[in-house]
N, CA, C and O of each residue as an XYZ file, in Angstrom:
836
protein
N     -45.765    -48.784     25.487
C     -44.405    -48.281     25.237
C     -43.980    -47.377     26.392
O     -44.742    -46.517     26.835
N     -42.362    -47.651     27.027
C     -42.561    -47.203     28.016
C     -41.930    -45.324     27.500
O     -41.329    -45.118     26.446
N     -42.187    -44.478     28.282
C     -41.594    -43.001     27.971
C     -40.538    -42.392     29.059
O     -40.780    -42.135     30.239
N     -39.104    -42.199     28.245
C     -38.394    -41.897     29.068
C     -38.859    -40.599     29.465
O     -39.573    -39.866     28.780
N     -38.269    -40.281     30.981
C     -37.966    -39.170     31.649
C     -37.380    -37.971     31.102
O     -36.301    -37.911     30.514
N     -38.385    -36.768     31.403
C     -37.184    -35.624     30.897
C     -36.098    -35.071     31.105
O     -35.331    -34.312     30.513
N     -36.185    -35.693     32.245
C     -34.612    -35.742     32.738
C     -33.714    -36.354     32.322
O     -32.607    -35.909     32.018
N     -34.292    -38.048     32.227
C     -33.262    -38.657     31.419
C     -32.467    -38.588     30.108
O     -31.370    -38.956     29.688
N     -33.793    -37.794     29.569
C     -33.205    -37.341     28.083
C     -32.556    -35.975     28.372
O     -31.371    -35.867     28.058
N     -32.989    -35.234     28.762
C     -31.764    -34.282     29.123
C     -30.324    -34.830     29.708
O     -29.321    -34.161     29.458
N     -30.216    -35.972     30.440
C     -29.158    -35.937     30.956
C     -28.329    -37.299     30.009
O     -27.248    -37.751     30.387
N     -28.987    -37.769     28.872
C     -28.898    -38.714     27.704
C     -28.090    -37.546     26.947
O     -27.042    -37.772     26.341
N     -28.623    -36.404     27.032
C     -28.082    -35.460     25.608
C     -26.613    -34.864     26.230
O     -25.615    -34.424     25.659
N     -26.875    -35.012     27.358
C     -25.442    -34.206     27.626
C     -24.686    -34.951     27.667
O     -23.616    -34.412     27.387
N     -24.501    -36.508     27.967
C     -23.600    -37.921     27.781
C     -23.395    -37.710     26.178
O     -22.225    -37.593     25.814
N     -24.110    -37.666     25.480
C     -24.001    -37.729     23.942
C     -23.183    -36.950     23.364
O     -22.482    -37.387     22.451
N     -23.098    -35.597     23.785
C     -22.457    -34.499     23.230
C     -21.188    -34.498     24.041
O     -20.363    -33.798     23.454
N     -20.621    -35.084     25.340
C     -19.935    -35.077     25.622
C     -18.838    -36.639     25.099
O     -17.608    -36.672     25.075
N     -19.553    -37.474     24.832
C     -18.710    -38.874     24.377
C     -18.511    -38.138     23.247
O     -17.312    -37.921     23.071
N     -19.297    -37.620     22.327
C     -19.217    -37.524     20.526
C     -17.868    -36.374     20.326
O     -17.147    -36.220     19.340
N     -17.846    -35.596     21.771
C     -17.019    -34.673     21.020
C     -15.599    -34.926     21.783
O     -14.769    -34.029     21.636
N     -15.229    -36.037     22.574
C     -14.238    -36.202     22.576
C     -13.259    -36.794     22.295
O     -13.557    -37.833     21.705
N     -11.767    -36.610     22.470
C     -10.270    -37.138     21.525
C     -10.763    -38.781     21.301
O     -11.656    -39.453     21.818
N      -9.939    -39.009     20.486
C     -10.147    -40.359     19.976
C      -9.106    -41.852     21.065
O      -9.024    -43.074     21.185
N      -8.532    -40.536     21.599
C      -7.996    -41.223     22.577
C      -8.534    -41.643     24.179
O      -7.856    -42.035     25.129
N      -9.917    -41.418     24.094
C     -10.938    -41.659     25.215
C     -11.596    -43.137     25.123
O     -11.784    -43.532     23.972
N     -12.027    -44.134     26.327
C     -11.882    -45.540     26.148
C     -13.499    -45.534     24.875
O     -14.115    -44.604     24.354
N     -13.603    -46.496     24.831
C     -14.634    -47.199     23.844
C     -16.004    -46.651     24.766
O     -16.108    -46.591     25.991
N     -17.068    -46.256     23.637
C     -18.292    -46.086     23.804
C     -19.232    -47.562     23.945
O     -19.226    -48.560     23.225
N     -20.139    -47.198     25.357
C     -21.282    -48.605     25.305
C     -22.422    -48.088     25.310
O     -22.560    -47.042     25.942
N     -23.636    -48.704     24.565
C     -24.833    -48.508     24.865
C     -25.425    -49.570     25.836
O     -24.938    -50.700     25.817
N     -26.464    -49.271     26.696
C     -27.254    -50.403     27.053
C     -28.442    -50.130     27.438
O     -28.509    -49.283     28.329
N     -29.908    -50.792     26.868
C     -31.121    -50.383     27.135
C     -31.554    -51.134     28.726
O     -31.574    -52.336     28.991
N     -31.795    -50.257     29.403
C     -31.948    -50.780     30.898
C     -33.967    -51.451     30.862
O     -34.713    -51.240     29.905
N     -34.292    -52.053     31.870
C     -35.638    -52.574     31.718
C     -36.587    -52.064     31.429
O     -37.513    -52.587     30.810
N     -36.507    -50.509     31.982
C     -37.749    -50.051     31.388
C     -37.735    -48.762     30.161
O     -38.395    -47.726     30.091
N     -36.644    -49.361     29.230
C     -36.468    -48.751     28.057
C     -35.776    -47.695     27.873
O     -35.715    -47.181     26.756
N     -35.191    -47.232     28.847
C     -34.271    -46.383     29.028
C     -32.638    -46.925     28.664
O     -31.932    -47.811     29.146
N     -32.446    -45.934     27.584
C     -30.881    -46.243     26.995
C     -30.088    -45.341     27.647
O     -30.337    -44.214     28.077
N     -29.166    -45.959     27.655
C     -28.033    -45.535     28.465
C     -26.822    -45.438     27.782
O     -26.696    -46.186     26.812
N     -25.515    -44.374     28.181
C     -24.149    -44.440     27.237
C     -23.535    -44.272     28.032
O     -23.680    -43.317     28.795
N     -22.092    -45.664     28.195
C     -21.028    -45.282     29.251
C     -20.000    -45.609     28.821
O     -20.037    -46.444     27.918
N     -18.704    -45.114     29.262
C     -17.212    -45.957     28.702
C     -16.951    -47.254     29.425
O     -15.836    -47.770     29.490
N     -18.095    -47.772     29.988
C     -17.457    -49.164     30.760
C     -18.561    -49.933     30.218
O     -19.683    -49.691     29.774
N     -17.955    -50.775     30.383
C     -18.033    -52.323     29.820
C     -19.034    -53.840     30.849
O     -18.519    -54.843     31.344
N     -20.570    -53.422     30.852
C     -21.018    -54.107     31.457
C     -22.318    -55.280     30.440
O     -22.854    -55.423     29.341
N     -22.247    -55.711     31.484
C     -23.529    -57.511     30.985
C     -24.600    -56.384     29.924
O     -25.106    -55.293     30.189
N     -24.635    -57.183     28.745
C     -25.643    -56.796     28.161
C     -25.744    -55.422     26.766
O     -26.551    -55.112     25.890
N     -24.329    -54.909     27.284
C     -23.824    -53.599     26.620
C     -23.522    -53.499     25.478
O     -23.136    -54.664     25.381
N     -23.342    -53.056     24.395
C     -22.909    -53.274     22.741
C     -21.953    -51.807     22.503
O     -22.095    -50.653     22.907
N     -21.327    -52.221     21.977
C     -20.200    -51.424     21.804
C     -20.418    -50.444     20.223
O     -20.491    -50.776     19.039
N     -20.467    -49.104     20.958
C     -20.969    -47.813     19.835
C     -19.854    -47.484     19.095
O     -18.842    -47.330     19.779
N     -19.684    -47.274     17.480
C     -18.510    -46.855     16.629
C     -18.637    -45.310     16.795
O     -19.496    -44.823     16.060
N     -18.067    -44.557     17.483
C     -17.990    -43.080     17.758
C     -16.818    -42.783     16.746
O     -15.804    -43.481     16.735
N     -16.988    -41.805     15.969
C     -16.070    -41.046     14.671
C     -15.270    -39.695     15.858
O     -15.826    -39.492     16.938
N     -14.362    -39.128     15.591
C     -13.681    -38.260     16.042
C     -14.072    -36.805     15.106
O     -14.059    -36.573     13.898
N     -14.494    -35.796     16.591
C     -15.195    -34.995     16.080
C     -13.670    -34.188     15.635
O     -12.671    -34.176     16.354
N     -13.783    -33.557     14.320
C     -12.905    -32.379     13.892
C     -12.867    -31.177     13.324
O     -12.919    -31.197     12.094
N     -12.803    -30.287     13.763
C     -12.837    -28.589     13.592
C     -12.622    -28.736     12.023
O     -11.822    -29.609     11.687
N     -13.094    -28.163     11.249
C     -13.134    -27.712      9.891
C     -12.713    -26.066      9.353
O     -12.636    -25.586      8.222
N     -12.430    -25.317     11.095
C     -12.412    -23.815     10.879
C     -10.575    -23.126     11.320
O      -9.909    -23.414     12.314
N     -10.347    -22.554     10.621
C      -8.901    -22.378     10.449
C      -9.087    -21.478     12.159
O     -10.058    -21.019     12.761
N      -7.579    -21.562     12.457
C      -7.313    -20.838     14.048
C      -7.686    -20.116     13.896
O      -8.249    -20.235     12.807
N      -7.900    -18.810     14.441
C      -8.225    -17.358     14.617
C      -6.805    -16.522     14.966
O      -6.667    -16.250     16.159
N      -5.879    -16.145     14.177
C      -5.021    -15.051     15.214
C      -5.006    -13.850     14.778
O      -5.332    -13.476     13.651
N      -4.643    -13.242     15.620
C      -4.825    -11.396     16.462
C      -3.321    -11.088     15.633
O      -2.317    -11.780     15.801
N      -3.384    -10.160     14.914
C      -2.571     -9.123     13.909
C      -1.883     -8.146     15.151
O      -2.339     -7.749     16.223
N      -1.037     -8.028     14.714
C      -0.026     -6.430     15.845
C      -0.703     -5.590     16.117
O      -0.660     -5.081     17.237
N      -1.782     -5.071     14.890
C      -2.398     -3.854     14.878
C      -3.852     -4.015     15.839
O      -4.566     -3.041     16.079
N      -4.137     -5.336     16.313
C      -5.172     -5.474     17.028
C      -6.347     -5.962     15.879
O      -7.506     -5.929     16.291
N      -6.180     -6.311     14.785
C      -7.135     -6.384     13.696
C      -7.084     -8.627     14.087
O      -6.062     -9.257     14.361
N      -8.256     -9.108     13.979
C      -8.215    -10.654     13.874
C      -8.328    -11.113     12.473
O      -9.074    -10.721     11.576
N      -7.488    -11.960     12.487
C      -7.123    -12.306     11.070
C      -7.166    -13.777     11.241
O      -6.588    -14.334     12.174
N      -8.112    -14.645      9.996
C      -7.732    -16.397     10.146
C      -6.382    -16.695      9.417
O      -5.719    -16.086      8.577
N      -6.219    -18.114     10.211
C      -4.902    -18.450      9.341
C      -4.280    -18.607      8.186
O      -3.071    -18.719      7.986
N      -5.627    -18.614      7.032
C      -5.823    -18.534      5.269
C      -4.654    -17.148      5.343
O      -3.509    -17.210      4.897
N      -5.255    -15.955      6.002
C      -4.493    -14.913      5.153
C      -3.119    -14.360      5.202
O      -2.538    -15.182      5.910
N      -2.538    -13.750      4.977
C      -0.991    -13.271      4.717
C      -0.610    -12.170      5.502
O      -1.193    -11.205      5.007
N       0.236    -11.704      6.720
C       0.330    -11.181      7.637
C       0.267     -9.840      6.734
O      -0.543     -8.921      6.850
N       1.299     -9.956      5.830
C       1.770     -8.816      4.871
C       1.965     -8.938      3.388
O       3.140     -8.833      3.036
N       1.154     -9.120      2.517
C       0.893     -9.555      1.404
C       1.394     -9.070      0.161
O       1.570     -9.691     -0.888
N       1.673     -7.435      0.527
C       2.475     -6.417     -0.202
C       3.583     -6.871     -0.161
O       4.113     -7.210     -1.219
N       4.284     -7.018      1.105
C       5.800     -6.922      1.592
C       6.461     -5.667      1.521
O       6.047     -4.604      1.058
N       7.767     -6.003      2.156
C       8.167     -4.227      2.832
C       9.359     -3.778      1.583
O      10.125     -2.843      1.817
N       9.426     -4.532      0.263
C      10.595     -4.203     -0.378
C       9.818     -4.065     -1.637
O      10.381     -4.544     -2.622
N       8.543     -3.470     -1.854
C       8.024     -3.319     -3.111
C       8.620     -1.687     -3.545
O       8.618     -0.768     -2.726
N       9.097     -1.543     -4.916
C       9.115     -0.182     -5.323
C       8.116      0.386     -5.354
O       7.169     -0.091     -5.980
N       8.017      1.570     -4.697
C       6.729      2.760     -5.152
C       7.209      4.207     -5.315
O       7.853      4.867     -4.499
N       6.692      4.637     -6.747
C       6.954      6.164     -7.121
C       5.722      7.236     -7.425
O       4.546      7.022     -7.721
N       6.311      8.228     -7.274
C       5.121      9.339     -8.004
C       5.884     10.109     -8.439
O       7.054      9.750     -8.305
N       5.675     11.419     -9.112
C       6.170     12.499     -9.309
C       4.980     13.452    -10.337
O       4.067     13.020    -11.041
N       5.407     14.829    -10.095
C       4.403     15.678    -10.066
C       5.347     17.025    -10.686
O       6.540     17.275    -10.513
N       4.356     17.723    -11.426
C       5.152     19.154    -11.811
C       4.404     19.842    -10.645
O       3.191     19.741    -10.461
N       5.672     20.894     -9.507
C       5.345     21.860     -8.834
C       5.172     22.939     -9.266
O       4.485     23.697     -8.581
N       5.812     23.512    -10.776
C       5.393     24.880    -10.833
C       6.196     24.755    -12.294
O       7.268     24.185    -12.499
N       5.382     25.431    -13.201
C       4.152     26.704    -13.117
C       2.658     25.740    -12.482
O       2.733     24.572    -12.102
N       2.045     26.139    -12.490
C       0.736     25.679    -12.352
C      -0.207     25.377    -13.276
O      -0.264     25.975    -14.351
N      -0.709     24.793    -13.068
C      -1.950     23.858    -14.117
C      -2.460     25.332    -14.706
O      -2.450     26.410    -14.112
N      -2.901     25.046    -16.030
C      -3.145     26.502    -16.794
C      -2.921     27.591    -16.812
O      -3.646     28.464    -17.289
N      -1.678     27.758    -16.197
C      -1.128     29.182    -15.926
C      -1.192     29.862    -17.009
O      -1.420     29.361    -18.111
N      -0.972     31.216    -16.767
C      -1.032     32.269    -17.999
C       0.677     32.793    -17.491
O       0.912     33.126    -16.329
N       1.385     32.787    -18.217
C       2.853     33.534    -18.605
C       3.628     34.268    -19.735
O       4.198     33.920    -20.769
N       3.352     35.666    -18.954
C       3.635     36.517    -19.897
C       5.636     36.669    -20.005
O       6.561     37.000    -19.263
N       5.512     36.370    -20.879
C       7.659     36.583    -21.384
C       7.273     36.837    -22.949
O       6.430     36.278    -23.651
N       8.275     37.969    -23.264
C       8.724     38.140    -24.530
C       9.670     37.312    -25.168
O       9.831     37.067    -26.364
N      10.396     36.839    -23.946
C      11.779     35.949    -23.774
C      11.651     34.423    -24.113
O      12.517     33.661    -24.543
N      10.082     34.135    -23.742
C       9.830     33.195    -23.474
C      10.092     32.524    -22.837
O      10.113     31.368    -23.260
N      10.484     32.780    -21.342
C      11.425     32.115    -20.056
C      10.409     31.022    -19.298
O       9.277     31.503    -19.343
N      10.400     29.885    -18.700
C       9.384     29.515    -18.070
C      10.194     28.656    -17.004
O      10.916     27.748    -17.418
N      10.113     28.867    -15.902
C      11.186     27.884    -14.774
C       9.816     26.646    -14.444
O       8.701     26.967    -14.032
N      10.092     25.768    -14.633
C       9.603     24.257    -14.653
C      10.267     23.408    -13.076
O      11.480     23.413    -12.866
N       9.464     22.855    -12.270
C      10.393     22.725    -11.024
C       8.952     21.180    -10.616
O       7.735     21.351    -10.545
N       9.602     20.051    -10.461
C       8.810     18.978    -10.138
C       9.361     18.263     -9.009
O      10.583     18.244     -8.864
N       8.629     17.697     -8.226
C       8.846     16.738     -7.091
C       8.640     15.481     -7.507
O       7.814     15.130     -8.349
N       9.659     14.562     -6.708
C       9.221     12.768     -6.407
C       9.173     12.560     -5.089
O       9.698     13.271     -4.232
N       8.328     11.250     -4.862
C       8.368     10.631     -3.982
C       8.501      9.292     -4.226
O       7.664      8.667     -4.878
N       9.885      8.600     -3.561
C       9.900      6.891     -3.843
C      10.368      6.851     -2.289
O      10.684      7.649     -1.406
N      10.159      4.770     -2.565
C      10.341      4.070     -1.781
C      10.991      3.017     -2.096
O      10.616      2.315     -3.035
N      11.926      2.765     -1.465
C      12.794      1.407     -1.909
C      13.469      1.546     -2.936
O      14.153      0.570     -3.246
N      13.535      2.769     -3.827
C      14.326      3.208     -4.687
C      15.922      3.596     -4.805
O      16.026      4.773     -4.461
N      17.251      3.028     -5.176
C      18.124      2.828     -4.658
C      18.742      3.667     -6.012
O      18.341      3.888     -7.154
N      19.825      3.966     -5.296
C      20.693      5.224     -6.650
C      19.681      6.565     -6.684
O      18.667      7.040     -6.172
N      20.757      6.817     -7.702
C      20.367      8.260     -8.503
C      19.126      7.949     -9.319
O      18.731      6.875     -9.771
N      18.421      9.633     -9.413
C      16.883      9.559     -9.723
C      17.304     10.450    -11.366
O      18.198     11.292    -11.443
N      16.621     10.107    -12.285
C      17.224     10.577    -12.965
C      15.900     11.194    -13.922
O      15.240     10.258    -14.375
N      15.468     12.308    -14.252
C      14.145     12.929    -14.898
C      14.412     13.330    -16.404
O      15.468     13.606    -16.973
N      12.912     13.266    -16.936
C      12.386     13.664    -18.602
C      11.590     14.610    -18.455
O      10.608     14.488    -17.722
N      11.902     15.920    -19.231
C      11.053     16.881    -19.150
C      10.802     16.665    -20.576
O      11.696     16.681    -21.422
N       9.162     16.396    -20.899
C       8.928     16.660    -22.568
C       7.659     17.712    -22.384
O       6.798     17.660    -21.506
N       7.762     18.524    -23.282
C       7.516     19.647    -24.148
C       6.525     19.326    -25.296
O       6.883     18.954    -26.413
N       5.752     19.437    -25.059
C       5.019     19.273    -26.624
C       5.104     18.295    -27.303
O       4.959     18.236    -28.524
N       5.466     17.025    -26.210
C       5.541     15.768    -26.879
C       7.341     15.844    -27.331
O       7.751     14.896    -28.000
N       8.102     16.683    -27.049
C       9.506     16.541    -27.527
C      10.117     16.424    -26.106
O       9.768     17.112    -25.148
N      11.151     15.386    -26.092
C      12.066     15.197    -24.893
C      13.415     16.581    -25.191
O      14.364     16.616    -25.974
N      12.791     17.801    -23.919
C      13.496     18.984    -23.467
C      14.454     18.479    -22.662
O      15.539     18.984    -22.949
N      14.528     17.655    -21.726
C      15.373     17.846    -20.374
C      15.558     16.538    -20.396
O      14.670     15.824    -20.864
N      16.911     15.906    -19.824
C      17.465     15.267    -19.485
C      18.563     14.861    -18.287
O      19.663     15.207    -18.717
N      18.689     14.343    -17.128
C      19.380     14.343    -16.123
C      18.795     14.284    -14.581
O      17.714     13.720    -14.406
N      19.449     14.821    -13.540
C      19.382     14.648    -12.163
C      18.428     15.617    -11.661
O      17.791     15.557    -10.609
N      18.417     16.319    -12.353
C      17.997     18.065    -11.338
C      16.684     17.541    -11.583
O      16.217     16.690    -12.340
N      16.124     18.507    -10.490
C      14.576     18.258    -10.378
C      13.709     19.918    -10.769
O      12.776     20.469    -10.185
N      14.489     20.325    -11.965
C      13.764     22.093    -12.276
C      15.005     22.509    -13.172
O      16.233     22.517    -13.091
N      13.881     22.892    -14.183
C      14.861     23.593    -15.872
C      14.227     25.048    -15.658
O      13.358     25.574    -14.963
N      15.165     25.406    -16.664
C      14.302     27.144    -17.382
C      14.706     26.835    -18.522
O      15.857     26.630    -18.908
N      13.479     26.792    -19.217
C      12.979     26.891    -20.561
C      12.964     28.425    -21.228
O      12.354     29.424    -20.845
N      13.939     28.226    -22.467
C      13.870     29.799    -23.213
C      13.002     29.559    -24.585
O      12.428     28.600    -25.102
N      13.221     31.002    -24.909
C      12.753     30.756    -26.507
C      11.274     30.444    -26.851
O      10.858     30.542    -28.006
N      10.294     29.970    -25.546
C       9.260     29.248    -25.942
C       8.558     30.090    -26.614
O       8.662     31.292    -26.367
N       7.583     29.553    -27.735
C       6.727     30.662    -28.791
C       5.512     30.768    -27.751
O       5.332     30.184    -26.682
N       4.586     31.908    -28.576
C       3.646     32.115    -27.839
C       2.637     31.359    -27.662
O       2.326     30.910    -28.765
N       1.853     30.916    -26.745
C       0.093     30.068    -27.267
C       0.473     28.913    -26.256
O       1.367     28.888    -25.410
N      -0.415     28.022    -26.575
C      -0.291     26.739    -25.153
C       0.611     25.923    -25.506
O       0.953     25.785    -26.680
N       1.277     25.062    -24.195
C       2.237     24.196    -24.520
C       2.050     23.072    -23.075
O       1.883     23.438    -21.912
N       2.137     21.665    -23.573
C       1.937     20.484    -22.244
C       3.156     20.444    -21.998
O       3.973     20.828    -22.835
N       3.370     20.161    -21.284
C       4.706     19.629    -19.787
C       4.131     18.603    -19.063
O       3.157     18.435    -18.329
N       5.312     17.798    -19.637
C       4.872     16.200    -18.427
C       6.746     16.032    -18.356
O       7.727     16.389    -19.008
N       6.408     15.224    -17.071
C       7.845     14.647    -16.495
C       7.298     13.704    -16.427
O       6.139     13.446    -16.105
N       8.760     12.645    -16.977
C       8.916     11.281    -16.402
C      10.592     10.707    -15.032
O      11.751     11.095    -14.885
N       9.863      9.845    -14.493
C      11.009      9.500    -13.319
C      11.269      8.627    -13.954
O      10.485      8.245    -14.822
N      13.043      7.716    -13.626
C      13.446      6.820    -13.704
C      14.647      6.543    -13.220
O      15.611      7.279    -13.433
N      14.722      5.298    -12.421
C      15.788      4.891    -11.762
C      17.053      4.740    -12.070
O      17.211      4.874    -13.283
N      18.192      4.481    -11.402
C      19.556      4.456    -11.757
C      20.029      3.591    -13.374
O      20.977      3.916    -14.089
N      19.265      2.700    -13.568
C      19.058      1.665    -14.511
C      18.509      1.776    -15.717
O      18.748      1.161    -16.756
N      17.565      2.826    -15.417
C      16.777      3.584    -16.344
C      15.794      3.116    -16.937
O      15.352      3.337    -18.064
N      15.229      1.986    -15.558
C      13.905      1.852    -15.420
C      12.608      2.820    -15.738
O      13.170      3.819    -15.291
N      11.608      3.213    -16.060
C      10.935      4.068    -14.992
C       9.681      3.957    -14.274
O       8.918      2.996    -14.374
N       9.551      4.675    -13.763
C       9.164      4.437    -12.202
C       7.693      5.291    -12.237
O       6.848      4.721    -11.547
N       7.292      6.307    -12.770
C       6.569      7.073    -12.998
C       6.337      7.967    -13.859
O       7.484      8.232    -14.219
N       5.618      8.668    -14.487
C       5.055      9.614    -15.117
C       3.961     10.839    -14.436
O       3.112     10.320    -13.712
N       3.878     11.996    -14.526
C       3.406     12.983    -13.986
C       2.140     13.114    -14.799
O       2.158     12.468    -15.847
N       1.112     13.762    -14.563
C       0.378     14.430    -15.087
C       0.202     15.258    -16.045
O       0.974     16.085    -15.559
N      -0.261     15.921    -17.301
C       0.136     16.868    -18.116
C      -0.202     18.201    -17.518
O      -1.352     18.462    -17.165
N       0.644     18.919    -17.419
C       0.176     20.404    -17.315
C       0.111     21.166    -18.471
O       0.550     20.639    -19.492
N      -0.282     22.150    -18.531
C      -1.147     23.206    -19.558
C      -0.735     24.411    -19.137
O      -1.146     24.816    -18.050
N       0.118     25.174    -19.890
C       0.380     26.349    -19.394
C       0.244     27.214    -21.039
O       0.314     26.600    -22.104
N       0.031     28.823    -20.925
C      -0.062     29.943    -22.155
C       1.034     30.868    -21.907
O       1.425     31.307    -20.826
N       1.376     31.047    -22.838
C       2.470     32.032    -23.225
C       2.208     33.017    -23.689
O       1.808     32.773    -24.827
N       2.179     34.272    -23.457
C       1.911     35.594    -23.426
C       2.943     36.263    -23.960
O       3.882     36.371    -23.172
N       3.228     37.088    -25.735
C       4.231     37.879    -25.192
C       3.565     39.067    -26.109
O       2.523     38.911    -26.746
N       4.249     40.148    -26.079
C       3.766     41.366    -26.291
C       3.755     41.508    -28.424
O       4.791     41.143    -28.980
N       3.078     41.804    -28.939
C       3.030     41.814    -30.275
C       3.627     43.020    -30.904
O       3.238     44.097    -30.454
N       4.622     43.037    -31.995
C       5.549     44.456    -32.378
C       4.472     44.339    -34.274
O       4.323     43.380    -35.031
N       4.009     45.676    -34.360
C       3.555     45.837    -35.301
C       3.605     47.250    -35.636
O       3.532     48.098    -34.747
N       3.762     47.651    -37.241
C       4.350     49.121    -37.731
C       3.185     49.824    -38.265
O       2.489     49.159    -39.032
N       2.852     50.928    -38.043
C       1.501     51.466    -38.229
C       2.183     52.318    -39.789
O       3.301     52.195    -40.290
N       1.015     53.164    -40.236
C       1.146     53.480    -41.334
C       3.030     54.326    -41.401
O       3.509     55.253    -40.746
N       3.620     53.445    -42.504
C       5.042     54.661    -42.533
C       4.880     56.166    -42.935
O       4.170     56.577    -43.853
N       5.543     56.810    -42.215
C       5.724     58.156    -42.565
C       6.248     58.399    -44.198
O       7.051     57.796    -44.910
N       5.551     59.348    -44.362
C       5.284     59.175    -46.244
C       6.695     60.546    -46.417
O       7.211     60.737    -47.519
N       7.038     61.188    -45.429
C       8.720     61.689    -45.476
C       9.353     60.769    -45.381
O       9.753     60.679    -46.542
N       9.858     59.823    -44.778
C      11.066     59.208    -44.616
C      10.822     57.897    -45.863
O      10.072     56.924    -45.789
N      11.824     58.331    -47.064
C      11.667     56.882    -47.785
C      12.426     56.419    -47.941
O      12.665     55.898    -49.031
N      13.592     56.341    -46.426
C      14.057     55.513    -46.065
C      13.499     53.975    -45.932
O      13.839     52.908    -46.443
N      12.474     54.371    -44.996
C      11.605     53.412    -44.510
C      11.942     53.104    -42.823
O      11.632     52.040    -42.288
N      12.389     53.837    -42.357
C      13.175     53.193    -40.804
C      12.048     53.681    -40.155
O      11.832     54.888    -40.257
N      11.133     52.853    -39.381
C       9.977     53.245    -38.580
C      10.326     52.801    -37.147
O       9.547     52.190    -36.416
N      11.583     53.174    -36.821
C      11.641     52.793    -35.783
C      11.262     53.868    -34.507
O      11.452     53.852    -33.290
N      10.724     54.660    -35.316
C      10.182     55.700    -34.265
C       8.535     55.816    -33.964
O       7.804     56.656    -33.438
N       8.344     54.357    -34.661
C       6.936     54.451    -34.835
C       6.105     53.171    -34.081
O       4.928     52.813    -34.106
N       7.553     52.573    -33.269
C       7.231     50.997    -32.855
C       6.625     50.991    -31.581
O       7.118     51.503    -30.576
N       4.946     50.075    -31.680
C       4.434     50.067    -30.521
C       4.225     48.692    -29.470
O       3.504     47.711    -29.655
N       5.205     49.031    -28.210
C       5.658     47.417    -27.780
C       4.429     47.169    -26.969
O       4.129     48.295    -26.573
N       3.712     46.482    -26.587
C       2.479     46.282    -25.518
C       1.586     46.947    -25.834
O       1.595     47.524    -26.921
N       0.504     47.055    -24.916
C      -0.725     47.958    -25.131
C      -1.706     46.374    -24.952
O      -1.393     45.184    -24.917
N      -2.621     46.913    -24.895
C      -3.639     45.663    -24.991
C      -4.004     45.035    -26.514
O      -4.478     43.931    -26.785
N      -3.688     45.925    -27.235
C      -3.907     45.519    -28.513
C      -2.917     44.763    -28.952
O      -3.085     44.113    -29.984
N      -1.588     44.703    -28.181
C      -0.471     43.997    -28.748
C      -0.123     42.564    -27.709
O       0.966     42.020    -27.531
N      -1.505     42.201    -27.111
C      -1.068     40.949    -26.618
C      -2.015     39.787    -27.184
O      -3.235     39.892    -27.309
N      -1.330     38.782    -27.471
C      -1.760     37.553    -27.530
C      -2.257     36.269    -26.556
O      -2.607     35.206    -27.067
């Protein structure tokens, strides 16, 4: 048996890989085994030659392209998948602060919240609820709350669009109410009137809650 050359087969493999991988528009593949057993592959057409069915080699791997940002991206994915006209909101209570302590007799509490949107069109329009009760209603972005009793109370805001969509909800805050305790110590056993108003003690540490 005769043994080809290593050359020949090296220079067999590079004919091979070069017929196999090209357009389909390249002439017809020939084989031909020469005398001393050496096969051969050419596009021409000589005595003895048999004509090879070569398939057209084809990429299976999507292009590769380069994003604005310098990031490479294949052609499967979506330049911008979000898109630039999605609504996005937040909103947040700025003040009082998360567990604040507030001392009022009055019970006064100024309430003041921020938004942030995007793509949001018109007037912004806010819910201040209270203890689970809807307090506030309208444009402004900050109430003062009277009257409030003493002890803890939640505050959440909600956002909502011109339509009266909405768009967001805030966080609950937690704030205490502090006010000073009025209590009448023993009445003066002269006056049976009863008017102890000379006897009234406003604050002190003993009179807060």
């Amino acid at each position: 048996m005769t043994r080809t050359p290593f050359y020949l087969t090296l220079l067999l493999g590079v004919v091979m890989v070069g017929l196999f991988c090209a357009p389909s528009s390249h002439a017809q593949v020939y084989k031909k085994v020469l005398e001393d057993g050496t096969v051969v592959y050419t596009d021409k057409k000589e005595a003895g030659a048999e004509e090879v069915q070569v398939e057209s080699v084809v990429s299976e791997f999507e292009p590769v392209k380069r994003a604005t940002d310098g990031a490479i991206t294949t052609g499967t994915e979506s330049a911008d998948e979000e898109g630039d006209d999605n609504v996005q909101a937040s909103i947040a209570i700025t003040s009082p602060a998360h567990e604040a302590t507030i001392r009022s007799n009055e019970g006064i509490v100024n309430v003041t919240w921020a938004a942030q949107t995007r793509n949001v069109k018109g007037r912004l329009n806010y819910q201040l609820w209270v203890d689970n009760q809807l307090t506030y209603e309208g444009p402004s972005a900050g109430v003062t709350l009277r009257d409030m009793n003493r002890g803890e109370h939640r505050l959440r805001v909600r956002l909502f669009d011109e339509s009266g969509t909405e768009l967001a909800v805030s966080d609950t805050l937690v704030i205490f109410i502090h006010q000073a305790s009025i209590y009448n110590p023993a009445l003066n056993s002269g006056n049976s009137s009863g008017n102890s108003s000379g006897n009234v003690n406003m604050g002190g540490t003993s009179g807060q809650n």
